[in-house]
N, C-alpha and C positions, 0 to 999 in steps of 0.2 A: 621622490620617485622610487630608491631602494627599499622603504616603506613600504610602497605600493605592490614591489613586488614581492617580496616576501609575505606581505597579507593573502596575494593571491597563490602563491604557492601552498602558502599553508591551509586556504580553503581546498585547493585543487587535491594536497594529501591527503585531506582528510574524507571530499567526496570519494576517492578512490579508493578509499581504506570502508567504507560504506558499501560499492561497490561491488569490493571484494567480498566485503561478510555478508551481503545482503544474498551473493550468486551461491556461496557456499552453503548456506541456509534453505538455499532451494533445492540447489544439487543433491545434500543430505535428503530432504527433504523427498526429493523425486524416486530418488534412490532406496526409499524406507520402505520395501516391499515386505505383502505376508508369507508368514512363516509357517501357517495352516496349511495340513496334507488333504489334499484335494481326494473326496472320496465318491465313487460311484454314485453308492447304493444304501439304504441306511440295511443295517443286519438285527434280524430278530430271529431267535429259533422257538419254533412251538412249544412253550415253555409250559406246563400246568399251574398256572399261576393261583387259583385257588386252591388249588392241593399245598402251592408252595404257601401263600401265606398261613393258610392254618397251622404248617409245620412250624414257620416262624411262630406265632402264634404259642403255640404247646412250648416251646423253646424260653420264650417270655416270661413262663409262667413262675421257673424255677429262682428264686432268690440266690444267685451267686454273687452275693456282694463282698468283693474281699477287705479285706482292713490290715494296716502295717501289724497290729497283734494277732498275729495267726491264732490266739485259742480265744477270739471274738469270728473266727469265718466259719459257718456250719458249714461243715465237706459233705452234709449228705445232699445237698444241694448239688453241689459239682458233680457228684457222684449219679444223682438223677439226671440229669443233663444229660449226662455219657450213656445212662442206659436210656434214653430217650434216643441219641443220636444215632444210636446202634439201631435199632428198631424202624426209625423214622428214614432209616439210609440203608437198609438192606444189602448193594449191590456195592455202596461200598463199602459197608462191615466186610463180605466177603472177598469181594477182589483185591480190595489193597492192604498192603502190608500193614498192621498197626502195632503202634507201641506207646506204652506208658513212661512217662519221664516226671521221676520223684513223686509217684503217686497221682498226681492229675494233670501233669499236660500231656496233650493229647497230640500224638504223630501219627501221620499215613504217608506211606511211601505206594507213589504209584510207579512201578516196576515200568521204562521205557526201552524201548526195543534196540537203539542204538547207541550205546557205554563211550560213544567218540563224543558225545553231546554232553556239555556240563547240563548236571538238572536245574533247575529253576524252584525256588521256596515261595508258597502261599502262605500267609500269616493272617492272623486275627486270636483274639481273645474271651475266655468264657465269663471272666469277671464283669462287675460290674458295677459302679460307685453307689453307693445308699442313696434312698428313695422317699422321703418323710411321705406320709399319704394324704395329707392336706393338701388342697390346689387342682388335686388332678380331675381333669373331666373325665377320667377313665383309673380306675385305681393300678399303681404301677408294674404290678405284678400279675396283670389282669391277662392281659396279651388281648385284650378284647379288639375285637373287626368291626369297625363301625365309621360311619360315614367315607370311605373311601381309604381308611388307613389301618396300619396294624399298633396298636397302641402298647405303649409298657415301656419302663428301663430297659433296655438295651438293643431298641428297634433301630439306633442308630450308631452308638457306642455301646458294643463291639458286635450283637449276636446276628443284628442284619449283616454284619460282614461274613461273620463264621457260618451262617446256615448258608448265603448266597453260595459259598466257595463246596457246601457238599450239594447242594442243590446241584450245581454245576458238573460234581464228580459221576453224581446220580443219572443225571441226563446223559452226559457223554457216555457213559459203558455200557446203559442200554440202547445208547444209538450206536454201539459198535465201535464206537473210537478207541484206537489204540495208539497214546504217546510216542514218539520216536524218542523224546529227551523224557528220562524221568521226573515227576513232580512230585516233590515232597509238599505238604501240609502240615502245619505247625499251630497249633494252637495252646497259649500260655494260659494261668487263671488266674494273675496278679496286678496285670499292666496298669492299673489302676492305680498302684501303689507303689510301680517299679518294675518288676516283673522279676524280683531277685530270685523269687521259687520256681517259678513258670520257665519265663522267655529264658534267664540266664540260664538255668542246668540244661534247656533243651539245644543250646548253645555253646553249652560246655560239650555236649554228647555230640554234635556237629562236628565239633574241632576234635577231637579225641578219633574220629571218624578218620579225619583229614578229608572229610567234604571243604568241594569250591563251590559256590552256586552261580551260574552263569546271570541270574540276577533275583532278587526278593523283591517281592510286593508288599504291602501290608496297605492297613487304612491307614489316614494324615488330613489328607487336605480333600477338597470337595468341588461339588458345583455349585455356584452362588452367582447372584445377578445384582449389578449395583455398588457392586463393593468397589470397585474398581474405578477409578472418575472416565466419563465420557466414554464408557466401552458398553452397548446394549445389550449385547446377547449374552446369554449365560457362559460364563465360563470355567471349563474345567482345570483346578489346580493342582498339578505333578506335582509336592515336594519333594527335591532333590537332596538335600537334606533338612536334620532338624538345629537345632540351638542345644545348650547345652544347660544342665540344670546344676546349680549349684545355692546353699542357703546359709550365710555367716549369720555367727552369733555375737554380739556388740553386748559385754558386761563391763560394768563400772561398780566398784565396790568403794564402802567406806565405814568411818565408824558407825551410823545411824544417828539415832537417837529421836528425839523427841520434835516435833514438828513446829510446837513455840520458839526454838531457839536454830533456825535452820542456820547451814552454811552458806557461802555466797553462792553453790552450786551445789542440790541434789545431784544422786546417782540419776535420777530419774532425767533433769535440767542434762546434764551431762550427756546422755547417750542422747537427747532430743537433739541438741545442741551438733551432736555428729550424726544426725540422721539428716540433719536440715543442710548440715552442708553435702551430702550424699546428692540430695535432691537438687540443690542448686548447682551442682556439677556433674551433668548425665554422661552416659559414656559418646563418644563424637559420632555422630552418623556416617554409615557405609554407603556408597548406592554400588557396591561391587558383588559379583558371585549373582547368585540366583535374586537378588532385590535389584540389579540390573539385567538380566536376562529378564524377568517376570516383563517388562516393557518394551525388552527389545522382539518378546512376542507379541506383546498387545497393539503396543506403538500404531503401530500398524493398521489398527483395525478402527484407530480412531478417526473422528471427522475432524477437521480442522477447526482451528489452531492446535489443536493437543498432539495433532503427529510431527508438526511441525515442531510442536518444544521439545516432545521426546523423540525425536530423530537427532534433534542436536543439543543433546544431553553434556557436550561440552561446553556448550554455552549458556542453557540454562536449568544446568545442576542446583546452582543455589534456589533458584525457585519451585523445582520441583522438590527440592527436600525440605524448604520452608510450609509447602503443601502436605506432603508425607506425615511430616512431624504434627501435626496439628488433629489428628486421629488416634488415639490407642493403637488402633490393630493395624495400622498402618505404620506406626512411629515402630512398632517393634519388628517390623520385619528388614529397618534398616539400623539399627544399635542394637549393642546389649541392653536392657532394658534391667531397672532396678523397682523392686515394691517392698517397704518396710511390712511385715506382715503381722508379725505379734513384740509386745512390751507386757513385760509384766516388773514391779514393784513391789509396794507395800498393800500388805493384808488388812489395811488398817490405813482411816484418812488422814489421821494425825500422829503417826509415827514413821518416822524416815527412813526410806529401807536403806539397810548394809550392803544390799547386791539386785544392782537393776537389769534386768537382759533383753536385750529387743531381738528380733529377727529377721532379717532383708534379704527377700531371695533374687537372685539375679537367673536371668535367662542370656544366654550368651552366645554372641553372633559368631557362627564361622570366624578364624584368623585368630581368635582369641582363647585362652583358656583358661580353667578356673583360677592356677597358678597368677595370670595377667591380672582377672579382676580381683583377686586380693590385693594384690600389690598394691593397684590402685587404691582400693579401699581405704587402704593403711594410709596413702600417699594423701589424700583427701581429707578424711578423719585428723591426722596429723596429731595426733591426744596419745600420751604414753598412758592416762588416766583409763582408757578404753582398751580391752582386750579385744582380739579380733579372734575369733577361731570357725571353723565349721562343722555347722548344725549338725546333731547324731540322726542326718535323715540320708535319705538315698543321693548321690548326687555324680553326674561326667561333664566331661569335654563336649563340646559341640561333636556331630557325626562329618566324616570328610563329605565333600560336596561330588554327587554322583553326578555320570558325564551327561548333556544331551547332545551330544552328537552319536552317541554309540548305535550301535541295533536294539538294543534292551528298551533305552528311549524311546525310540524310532516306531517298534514295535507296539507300544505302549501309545502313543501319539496316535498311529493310526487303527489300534483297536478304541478308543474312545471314541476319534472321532467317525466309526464305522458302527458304532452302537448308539451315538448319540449327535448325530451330525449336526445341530442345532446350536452346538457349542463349540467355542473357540476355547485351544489348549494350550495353558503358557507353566512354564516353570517357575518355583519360589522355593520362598524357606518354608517348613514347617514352626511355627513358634509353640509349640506344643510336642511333648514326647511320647514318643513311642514303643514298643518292645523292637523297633528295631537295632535300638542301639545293644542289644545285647548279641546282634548279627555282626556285628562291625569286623570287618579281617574276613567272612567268610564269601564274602562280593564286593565287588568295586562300583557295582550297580545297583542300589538300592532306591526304590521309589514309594514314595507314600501317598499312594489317591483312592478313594470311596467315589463310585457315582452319586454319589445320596446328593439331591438338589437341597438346599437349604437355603431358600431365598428368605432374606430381610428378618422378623423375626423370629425366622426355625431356627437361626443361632442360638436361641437363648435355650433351648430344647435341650440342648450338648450338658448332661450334665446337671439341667435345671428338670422344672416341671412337666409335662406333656410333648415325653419322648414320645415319637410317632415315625413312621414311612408311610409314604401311600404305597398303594398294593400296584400302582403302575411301576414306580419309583425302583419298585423292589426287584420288578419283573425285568426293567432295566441292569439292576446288581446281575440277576441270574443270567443275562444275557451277556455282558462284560463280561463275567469269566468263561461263559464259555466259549467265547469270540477269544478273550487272551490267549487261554490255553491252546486253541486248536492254532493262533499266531504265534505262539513260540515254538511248535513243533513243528512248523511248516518248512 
């Protein structure tokens, strides 16, 4: 009989413990409302849209491909550009203030009427990565208008961003607008590479200023449809911040010699040997900061079961990040992420080199810094035999993680979804860098979003072959900024 009861007690615990999780589950569950700012009216201003593409267009044309050896960049390139932009921008060559920083980046200060207003920074870049001319249904420097788009390097990285923001300056002063908050404009010509000549001196010249900027935009992140599990509509991606670029170098030296009589372990075996353990040991996944906010806006928008798991993210963490991880572009928006990227050896098949050096760049999540993942590195690799040091290439810290609860956000949030109301707006990381980190200290609010739609295979466009906008898309860009600006001076 004591048997009996204690058997039923312990069903009765445990229905009750079911009960309970199951009520909580739903409460979460019920309670997981959206976070989308409800907006009237979609906003378009009578924009000259074939005027503007053709200007993108002429802009296209120019090869400003930068490269880490400045005496491989032809400046008369950049330098065309600039007198292109003068010309093609008339009203604001003359109304706003301009200045040159270290030769070609390019500044405009639009003069605002009330000095109690922090100004706000508009960013984008004149460079642009090389372009081999094989592949292209359009050759890349062509700017050609065809089938519905503007075709060439850098319709999407960076010059659709930079024409959009003077298109924008262009329309606004001939419609009369006059800022309340000053808006500076900043345009670097290295980001490509770093931005050490660009973004950083005109950065330096910021601070030297003792400007604050009440917030910075630049491009990062986009619109994309799909990428996201169980969320249909396109969605627009705020990154609040980016990762952090760092690239060690892993050398292993020894006598050498002759390839018939090898040692029990090559330099070459050697540095494999600590690459393989790298890989078999990835840094731990986060679902914290903006790689949990990106769902605590979407959650929401999904159909069941998927609101229900991510509503209660404390319960089913481990599956959502068993899901995550199983993506590239997904795995790295929640770890630092590791990729061995160059090995080099012996010049020669059969003689053993004295000095082997591989290259593993890491990208690195908020919390962490490059200090952290060496450590690790070392901790890992565990081989006195293996030098650890860092790559003679550019490399930071992850950027602090910008607020969304602020007004900069807020602001932001409902100028997209007032120019693009078809999409839902969520926060994340940027896994890719930008000139904004050479801003860092002069706002607490920096954001990185392009409207460029880039569904399904337009990613591979980033960088690859048959960079393009369509000439709606674009007319869209021109419309977002001039929705933003007349938003933050409001």
């Amino acid at each position: 009989m004591k048997k009996m009861k204690a058997w039923v007690i312990t069903v009765i615990a445990i229905a009750v413990v079911i009960v309970i999780l199951v009520t909580a589950i739903a409460v979460k569950t019920a309670t997981f409302t959206s976070k989308q700012v409800a907006v009237d009216n979609k906003v378009s201003d009578p924009v000259d849209l074939d005027g503007a593409a053709g200007r993108l267009s002429g802009a296209l044309k120019f090869k400003t491909v930068s490269s880490i050896d400045q005496s491989e960049v032809d400046y008369t390139q950049l330098a065309g550009l600039q007198e292109y932009i003068a010309k093609s921008f008339p009203l604001v060559n003359s109304t706003l203030e301009k200045k040159i920083i270290n030769n070609y980046g390019l500044l405009y200060i639009w003069q605002g009427s009330d000095n109690q207003k922090k100004p706000v920074l508009l960013l984008a870049h004149q460079d642009v990565v090389p372009a081999p001319a094989e592949g292209w249904k359009h050759q890349p420097f062509s700017g050609d208008i065809a089938d519905g788009f503007i075709w060439g390097r850098g319709a999407i990285d960076d010059k659709g961003c930079l024409m959009s923001v003077l298109e924008m300056a262009e329309y606004l002063i001939k419609d009369g607008f006059k800022p309340s908050r000053s808006i500076y404009i900043a345009f670097g010509f290295d980001e490509e590479v770093g931005g050490q000549q660009g973004a950083a001196k005109i950065g330096e010249y910021f601070k030297a200023q003792g400007l604050q900027f009440e917030s910075i935009f630049d491009e990062g992140m986009f619109v994309t449809q799909g990428a996201v599990p169980a969320v249909k509509p396109p969605v627009a991606l705020i990154a609040v911040a980016e990762k952090g670029y760092l690239s060690l170098e892993l050398v292993a030296e020894s006598a050498g010699g002759a390839s018939s009589m090898p040692p029990q372990e090559t330099t070459v075996g050697i540095l494999a040997a600590a690459i393989d353990k790298l890989q078999k040991h990835p840094f731990p996944t986060r679902m914290t900061g903006p790689a949990a906010d990106l769902f605590e806006y979407l959650g929401p928008e999904m159909s069941f079961p998927y609101k229900m798991i991510f509503a209660n993210m404390w319960l089913f963490r481990p599956l959502i990040e068993s899901e995550l991880v199983s993506s590239p572009g997904t795995n790295a928006t929640i770890r630092t992420t590791l990729a061995p990227t160059m090995f080099e050896g012996s010049q020669r098949d059969n003689v053993l080199p004295p000095k082997a050096t591989a290259v593993v760049n890491f990208r690195i999540l908020p919390g962490e810094t490059m200090q952290s993942v060496t450590d690790r590195v070392k901790s890992v690799i565990n081989d006195p035999r293996v030098k650890i040091q860092p790559a003679p290439v550019f490399a930071n810290d992850p950027s602090p993680v910008s607020s969304i609860d602020g007004w900069s956000y807020k602001i932001l949030d409902k100028t997209i979804r007032e120019v693009m109301p078809d999409v839902l707006v969520a926060p994340m990381i940027s896994i890719g860098g930008t000139d904004c980190i050479h801003y860092i200290g002069l706002s607490t609010d920096i954001y990185r979003f392009l409207p460029e739609r880039l569904y399904g295979d337009d990613l591979s466009m980033l960088h690859g072959m048959n960079e393009r906008i369509s000439i709606t898309n674009y007319g869209e860009m021109i419309n977002y900024y001039i929705q933003l600006v007349r938003n933050l001076c409001s």
